[in-house]
C-alpha atoms as a printed R data frame, in Angstrom:
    type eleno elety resid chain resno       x       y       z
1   ATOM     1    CA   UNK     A     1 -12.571  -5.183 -31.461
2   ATOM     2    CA   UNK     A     2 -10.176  -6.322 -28.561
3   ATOM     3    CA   UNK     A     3 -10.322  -3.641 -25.925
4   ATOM     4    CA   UNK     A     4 -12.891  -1.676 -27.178
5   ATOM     5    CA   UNK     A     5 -14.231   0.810 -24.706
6   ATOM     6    CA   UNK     A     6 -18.251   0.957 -24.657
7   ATOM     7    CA   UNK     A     7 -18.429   3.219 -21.724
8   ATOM     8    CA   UNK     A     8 -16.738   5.165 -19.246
9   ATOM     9    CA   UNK     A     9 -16.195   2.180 -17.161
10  ATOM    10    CA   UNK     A    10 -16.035  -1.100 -18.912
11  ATOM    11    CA   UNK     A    11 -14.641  -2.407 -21.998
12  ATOM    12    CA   UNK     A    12 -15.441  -5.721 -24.386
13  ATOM    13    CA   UNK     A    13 -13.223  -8.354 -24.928
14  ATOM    14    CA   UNK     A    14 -12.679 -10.107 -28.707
15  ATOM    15    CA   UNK     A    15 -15.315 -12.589 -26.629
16  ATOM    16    CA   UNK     A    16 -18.161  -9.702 -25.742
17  ATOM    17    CA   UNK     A    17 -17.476 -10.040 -22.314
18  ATOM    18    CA   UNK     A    18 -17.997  -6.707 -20.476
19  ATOM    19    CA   UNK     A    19 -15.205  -6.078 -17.902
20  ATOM    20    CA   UNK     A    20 -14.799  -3.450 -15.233
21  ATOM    21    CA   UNK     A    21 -12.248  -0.720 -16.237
22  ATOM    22    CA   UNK     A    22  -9.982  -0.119 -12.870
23  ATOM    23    CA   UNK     A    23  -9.973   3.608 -11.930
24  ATOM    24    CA   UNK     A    24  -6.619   4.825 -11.605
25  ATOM    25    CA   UNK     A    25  -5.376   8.351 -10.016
26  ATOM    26    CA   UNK     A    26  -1.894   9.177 -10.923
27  ATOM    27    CA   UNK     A    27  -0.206  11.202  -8.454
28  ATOM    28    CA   UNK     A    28   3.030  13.565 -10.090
29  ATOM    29    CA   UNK     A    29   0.944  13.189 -13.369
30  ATOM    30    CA   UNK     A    30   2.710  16.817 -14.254
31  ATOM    31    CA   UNK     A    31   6.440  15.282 -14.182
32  ATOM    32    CA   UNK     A    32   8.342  13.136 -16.641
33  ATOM    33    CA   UNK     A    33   7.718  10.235 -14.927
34  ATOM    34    CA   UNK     A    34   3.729  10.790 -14.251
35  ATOM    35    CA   UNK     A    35   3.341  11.969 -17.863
36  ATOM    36    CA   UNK     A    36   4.650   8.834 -18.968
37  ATOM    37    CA   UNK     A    37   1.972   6.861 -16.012
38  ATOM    38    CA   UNK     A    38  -0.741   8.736 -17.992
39  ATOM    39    CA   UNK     A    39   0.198   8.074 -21.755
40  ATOM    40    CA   UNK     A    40   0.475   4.320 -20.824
41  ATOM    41    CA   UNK     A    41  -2.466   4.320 -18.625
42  ATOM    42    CA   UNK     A    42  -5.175   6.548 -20.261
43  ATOM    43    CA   UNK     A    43  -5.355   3.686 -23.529
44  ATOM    44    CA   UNK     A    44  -5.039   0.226 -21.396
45  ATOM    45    CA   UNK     A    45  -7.869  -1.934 -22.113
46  ATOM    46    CA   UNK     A    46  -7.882  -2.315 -17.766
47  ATOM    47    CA   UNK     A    47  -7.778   1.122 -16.303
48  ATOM    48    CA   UNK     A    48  -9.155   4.560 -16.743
49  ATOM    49    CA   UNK     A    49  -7.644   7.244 -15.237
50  ATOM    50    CA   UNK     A    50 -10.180   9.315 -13.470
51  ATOM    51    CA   UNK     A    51  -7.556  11.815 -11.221
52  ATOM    52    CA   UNK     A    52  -4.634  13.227 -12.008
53  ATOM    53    CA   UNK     A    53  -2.540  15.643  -9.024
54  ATOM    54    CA   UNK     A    54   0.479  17.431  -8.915
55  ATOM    55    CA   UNK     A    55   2.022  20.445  -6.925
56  ATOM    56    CA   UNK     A    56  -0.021  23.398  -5.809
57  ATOM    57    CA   UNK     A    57   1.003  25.319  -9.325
58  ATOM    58    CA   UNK     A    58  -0.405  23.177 -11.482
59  ATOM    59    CA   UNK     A    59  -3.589  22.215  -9.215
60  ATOM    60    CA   UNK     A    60  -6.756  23.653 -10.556
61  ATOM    61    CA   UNK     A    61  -6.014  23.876 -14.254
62  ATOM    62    CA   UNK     A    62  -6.956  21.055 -16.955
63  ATOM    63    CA   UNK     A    63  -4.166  18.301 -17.220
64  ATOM    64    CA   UNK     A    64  -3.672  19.250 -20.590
65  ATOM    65    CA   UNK     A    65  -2.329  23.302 -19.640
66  ATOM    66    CA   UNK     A    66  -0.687  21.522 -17.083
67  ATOM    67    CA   UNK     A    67   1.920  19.852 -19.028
68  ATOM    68    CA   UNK     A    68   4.450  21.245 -20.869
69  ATOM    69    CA   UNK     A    69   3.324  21.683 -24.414
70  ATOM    70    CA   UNK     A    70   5.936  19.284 -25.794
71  ATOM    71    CA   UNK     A    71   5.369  16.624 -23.788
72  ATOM    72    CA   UNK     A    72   1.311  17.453 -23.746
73  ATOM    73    CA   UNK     A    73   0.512  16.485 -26.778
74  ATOM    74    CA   UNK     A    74  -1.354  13.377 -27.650
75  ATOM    75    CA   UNK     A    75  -3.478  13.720 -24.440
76  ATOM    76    CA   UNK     A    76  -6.840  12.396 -25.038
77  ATOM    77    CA   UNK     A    77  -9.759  14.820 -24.050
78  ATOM    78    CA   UNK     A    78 -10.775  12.911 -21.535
79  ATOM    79    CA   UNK     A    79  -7.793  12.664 -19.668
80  ATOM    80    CA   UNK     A    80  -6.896  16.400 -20.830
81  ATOM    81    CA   UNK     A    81  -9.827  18.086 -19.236
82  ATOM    82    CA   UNK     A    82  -9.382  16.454 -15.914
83  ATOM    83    CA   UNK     A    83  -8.102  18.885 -13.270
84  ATOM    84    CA   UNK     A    84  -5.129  18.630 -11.373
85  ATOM    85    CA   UNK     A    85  -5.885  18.010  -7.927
86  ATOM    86    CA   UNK     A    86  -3.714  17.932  -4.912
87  ATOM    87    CA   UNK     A    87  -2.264  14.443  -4.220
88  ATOM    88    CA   UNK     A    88  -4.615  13.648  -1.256
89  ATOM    89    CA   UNK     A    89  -7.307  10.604  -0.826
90  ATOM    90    CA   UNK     A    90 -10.007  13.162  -0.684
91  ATOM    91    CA   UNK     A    91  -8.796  14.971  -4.050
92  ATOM    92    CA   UNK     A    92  -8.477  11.820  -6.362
93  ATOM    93    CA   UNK     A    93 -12.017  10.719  -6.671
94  ATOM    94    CA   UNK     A    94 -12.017   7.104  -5.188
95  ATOM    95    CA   UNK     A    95  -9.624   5.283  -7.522
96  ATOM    96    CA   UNK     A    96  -9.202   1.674  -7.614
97  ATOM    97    CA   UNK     A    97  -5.516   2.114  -7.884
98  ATOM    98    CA   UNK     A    98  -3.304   4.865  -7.394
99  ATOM    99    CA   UNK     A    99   0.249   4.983  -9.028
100 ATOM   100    CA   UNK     A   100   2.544   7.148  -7.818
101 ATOM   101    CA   UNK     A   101   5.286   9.162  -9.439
102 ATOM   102    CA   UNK     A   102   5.846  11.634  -6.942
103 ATOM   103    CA   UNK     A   103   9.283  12.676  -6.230
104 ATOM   104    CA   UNK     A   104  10.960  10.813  -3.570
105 ATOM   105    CA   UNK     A   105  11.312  13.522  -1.236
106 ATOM   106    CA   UNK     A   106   7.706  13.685  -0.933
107 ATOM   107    CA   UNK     A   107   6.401  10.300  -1.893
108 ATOM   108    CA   UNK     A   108   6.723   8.457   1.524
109 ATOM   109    CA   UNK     A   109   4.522  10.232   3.503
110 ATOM   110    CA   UNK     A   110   2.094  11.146   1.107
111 ATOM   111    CA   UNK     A   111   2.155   7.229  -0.344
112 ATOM   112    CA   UNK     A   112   1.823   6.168   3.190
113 ATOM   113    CA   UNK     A   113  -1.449   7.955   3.651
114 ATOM   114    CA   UNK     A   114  -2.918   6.665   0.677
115 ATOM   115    CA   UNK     A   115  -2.265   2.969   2.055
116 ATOM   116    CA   UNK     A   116  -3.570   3.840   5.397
117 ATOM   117    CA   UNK     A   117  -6.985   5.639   3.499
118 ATOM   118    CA   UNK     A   118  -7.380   1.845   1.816
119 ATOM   119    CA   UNK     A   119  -5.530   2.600  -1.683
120 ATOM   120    CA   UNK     A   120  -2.640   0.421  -3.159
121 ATOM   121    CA   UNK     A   121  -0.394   2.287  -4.518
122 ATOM   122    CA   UNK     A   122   2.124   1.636  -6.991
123 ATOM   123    CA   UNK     A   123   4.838   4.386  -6.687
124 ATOM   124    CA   UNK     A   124   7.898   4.980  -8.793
125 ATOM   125    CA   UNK     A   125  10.070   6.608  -5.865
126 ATOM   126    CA   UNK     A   126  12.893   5.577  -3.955
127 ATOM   127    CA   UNK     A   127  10.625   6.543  -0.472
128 ATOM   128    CA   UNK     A   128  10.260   2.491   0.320
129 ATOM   129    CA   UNK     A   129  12.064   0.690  -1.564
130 ATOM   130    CA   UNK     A   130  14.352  -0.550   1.140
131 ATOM   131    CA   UNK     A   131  11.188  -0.798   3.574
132 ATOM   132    CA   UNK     A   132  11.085  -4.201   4.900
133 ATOM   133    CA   UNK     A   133   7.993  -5.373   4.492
134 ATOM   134    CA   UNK     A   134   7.347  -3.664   0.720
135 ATOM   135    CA   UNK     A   135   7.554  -5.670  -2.005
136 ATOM   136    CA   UNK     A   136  10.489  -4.120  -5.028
137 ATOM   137    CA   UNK     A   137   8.690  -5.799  -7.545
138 ATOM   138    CA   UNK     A   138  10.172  -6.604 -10.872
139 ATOM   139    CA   UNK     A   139   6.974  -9.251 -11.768
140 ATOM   140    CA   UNK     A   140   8.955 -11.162 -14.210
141 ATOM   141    CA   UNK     A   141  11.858 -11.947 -11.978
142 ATOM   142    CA   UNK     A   142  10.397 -12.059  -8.753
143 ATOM   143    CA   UNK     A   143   6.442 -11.986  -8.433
144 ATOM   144    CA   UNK     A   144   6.342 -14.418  -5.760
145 ATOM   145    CA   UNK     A   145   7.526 -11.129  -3.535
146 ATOM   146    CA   UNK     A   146   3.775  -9.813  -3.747
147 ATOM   147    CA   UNK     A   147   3.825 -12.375  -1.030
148 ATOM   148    CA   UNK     A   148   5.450  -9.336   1.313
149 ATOM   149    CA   UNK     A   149   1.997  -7.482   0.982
150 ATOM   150    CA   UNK     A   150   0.203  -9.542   3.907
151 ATOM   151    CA   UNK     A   151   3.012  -8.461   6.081
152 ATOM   152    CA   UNK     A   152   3.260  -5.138   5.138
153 ATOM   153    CA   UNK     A   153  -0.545  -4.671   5.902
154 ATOM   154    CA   UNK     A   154  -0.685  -6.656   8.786
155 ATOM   155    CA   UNK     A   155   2.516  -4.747  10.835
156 ATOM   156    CA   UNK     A   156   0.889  -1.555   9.294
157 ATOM   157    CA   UNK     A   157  -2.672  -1.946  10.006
158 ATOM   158    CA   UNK     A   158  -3.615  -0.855   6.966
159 ATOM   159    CA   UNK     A   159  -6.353  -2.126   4.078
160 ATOM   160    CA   UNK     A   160  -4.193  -0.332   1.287
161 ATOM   161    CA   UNK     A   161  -0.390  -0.942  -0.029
162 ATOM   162    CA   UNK     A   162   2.320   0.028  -0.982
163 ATOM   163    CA   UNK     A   163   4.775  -1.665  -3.975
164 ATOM   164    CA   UNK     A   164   7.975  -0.039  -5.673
165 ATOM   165    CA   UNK     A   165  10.156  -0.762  -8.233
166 ATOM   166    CA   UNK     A   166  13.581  -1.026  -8.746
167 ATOM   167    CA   UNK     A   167  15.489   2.033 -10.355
168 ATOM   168    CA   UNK     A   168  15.635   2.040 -14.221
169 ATOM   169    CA   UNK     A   169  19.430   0.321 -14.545
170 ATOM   170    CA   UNK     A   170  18.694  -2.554 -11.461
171 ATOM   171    CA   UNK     A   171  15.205  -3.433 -13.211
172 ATOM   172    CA   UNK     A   172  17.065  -3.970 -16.229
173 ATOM   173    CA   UNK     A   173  20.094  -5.499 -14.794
174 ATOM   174    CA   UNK     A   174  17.377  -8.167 -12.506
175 ATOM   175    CA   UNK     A   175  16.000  -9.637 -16.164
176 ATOM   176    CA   UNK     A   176  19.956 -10.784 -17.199
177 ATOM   177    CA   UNK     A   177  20.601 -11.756 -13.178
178 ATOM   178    CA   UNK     A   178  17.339 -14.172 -13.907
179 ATOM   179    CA   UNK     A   179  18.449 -15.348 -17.479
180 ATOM   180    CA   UNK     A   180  21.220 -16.818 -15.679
181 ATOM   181    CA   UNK     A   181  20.111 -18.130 -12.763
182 ATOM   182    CA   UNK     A   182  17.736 -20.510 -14.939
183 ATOM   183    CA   UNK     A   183  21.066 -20.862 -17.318
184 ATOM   184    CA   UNK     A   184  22.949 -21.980 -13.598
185 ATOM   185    CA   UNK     A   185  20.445 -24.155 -12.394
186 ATOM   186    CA   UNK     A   186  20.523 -27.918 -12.949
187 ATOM   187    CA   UNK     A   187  17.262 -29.560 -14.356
C-alpha cells in the first residue's frame, strides 16, 4: 500500500522502494497550533515524530495527558506515549527537522538555538518573519525564496535554519495576489 510504514523509520512506496522516514521534534506540541503540527505530522508517509516539548507543566508526562482531552484524542500510541520534553537541542532526541509552534514571545531565541545546534526549523511564530535574511515561505507562491537560506546561514554562521510563514489571512491572501499576477502577465 502507498505509504505503508514497515518500521519505525522507513516506509514503502506503491513501487517497494524503502525510504527514510525524517524525524521530526515538534516544539509547542501542547498548544493549538503544535497539536495540529502533530496530527498532520505523526501519519505523513515522510516524517515520524520522535520528540514532542512544551512548557515546564506539561514536561515529563506522556503527550497524550498532556493535551487537553478534547483536543487529545485520536493520538496514536506512539506519538501518545512520548514525553514532553523541554524545547532544547539536547531534549528532542536528534531530529531531522524541528517545527516550531512556540509562541512568539519565546520562539526567537529558542528557534535561534536550534539553528545554531545544526537543526532547520520550521516555526509558526511571528519571532522572524521580518528577519532579513529568513525566508516567509508560502511554497506555492514564492519557493524560489528558499534561495534566502544560503544567506541566512552564511551571515549567521550556522549549519541549521530557520523558515516562517506568513500569518493565516496573508498566506491566504498571497495564493489570490499570485492568481493574478499570472492573470496580469502577458504571454
Amino acid at each position: 500500500m502507498e505509504g505503508e510504514t514497515t518500521s519505525s523509520n522507513s516506509h514503502s512506496t506503491s513501487l517497494g522502494v524503502e525510504l527514510a522516514l525524517r524525524r521530526v521534534a515538534v516544539l509547542g506540541a501542547t498548544g493549538m497550533m503544535g497539536q495540529t503540527f502533530v496530527r498532520l505530522l505523526e501519519h505523513h508517509p515522510w516524517f515520524q515524530v520522535t520528540a514532542v516539548s512544551a512548557s515546564d507543566r506539561s514536561v515529563g508526562r506522556p503527550y497524550s495527558e498532556a493535551v487537553p482531552s478534547s483536543n487529545g484524542t485520536g493520538v496514536s500510541s506512539i506519538v501518545g506515549n512520548l514525553p514532553v520534553v523541554v524545547p532544547t537541542p539536547q531534549a528532542v532526541n536528534d531530529p531531522d527537522i524541528v517545527f516550531s509552534a512556540l509562541p512568539a514571545d519565546i520562539a526567537g531565541p529558542i528557534e535561534e538555538k536550534f539553528a545554531r545546534e545544526g537543526f532547520p526549523v520550521f516555526s509558526n511564530a511571528s519571532s522572524h518573519r521580518m528577519d532579513p535574511d529568513v525566508p516567509l515561505l508560502n511554497p506555492e507562491v514564492n519557493s524560489s525564496h528558499g534561495g534566502l537560506l544560503d544567506q541566512q546561514r552564511k551571515r549567521k554562521k550556522w549549519d541549521g535554519c530557520i523558515v516562517t510563514n506568513p500569518n493565516c489571512t496573508t498566506a491566504t491572501l498571497l495564493h489570490l495576489c499570485k492568481l493574478y499576477q499570472e492573470q496580469d502577465t502577458p504571454e
